[in-house]
Structures are given as structure tokens and as C-alpha cells.
C-alpha positions in Angstrom: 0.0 0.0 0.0 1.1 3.3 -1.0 0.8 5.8 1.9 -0.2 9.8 0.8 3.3 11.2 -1.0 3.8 7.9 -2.6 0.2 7.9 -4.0 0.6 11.0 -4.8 3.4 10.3 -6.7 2.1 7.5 -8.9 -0.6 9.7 -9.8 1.5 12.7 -10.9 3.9 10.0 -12.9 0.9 8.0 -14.6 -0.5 11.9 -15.7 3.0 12.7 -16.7 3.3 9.6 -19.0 0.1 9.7 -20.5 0.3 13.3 -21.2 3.7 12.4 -23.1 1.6 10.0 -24.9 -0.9 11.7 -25.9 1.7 14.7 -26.9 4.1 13.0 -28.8 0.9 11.5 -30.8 0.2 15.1 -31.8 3.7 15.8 -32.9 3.8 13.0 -35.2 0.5 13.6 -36.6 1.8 17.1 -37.2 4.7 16.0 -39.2 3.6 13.6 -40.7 0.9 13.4 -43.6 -1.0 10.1 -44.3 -1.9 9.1 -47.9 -5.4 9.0 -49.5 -6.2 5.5 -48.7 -4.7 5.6 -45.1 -6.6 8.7 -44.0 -9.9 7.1 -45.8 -9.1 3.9 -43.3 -8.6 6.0 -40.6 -12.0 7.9 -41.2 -14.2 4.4 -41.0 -12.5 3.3 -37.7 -15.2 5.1 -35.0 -18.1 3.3 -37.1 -16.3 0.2 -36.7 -15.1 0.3 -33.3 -18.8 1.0 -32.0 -20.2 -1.9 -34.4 -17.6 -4.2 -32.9 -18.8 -3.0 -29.6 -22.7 -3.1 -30.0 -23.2 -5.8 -32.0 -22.5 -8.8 -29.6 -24.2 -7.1 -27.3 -27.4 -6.8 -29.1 -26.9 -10.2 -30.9 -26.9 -11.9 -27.7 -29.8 -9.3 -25.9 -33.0 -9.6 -25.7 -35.9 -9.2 -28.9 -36.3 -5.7 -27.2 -33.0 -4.7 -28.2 -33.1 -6.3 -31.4 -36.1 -4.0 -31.6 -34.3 -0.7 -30.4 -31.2 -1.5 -32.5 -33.3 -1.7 -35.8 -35.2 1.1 -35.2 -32.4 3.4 -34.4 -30.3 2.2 -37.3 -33.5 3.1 -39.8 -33.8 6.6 -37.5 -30.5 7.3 -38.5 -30.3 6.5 -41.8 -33.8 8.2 -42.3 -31.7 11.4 -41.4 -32.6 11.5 -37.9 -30.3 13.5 -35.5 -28.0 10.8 -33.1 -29.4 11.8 -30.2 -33.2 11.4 -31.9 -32.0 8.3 -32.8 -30.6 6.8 -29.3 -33.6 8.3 -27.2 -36.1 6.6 -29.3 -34.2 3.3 -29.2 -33.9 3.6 -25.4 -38.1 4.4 -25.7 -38.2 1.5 -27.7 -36.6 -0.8 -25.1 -38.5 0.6 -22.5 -41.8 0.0 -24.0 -40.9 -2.9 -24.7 -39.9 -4.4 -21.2 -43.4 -2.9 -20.2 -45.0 -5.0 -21.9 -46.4 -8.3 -19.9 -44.9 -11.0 -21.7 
């Protein structure tokens, strides 16, 4: 067990280091300029880190979320805003659990 100026010291080192992360990231980025098909690549990895992420989860959920998850998708794509999307999916899931079945 660390006791208070050791704590405090791991804390101020793990901020130190992930500051130096984050800040030589930005330097790098700065220098250097990714092609066409990199920075395209690049551009499609939030959309497929959150469908790696929400799609076991609803695969393996309940029908309500199979519900919620296909009616937000067709709210977005209809044009719908993402939070217009999401709060009628959670609407959707709670409707559905209200139901007696």
C-alpha cells in the first residue's frame, strides 16, 4: 500500500506519461501526412469500433433490443439526429420491457 506522497506520486507519474503519450501523438500527426487510402481507413474506424462493440451485445440481448437497435439504425439513416436516434431506441426498449410477456 502506497501511503499519501507515494500515491501522490504514482498519480503525478501515470499523468506525466500519459500526457507524453498523448503529446508525442500530436507531434507525429503534425509531421507527418498520411496518404489518400490511409486517412480514408482512418476515417471508418469510429463506425467500426462502435459496431464491434454493440453488435455482440445486441446479438446476444433480448428481442427488445433487437427492436431498439433496428429502429435506431433506420432513424439514423432516415436522417434523424443521433441523439433522436438513441432516445427513441432507449423508448423503444422501454416499452418494450413494459409489456407483460
Amino acid at each position: 500500500m502506497l501511503d499519501g506522497d507515494g500515491a501522490v506520486a504514482a498519480v503525478l507519474s501515470m499523468a506525466a506519461a500519459t500526457y507524453g503519450c498523448r503529446a508525442a501523438g500530436y507531434l507525429v500527426v503534425q509531421r507527418l501526412r498520411p496518404g489518400p487510402f490511409l486517412e480514408s481507413w482512418l476515417g471508418h474506424i469510429p463506425g467500426a469500433m462502435f459496431v464491434s462493440l454493440t453488435l455482440p451485445i445486441v446479438v446476444n440481448g433480448p428481442p427488445a433490443g433487437w427492436c431498439a437497435a433496428i429502429v435506431t439504425v433506420a432513424l439514423a439513416r432516415l436522417g434523424a439526429g443521433l441523439f433522436a436516434s438513441v432516445a427513441v431506441g432507449v423508448a423503444v426498449v422501454w416499452a418494450a420491457d413494459q409489456l407483460p410477456l
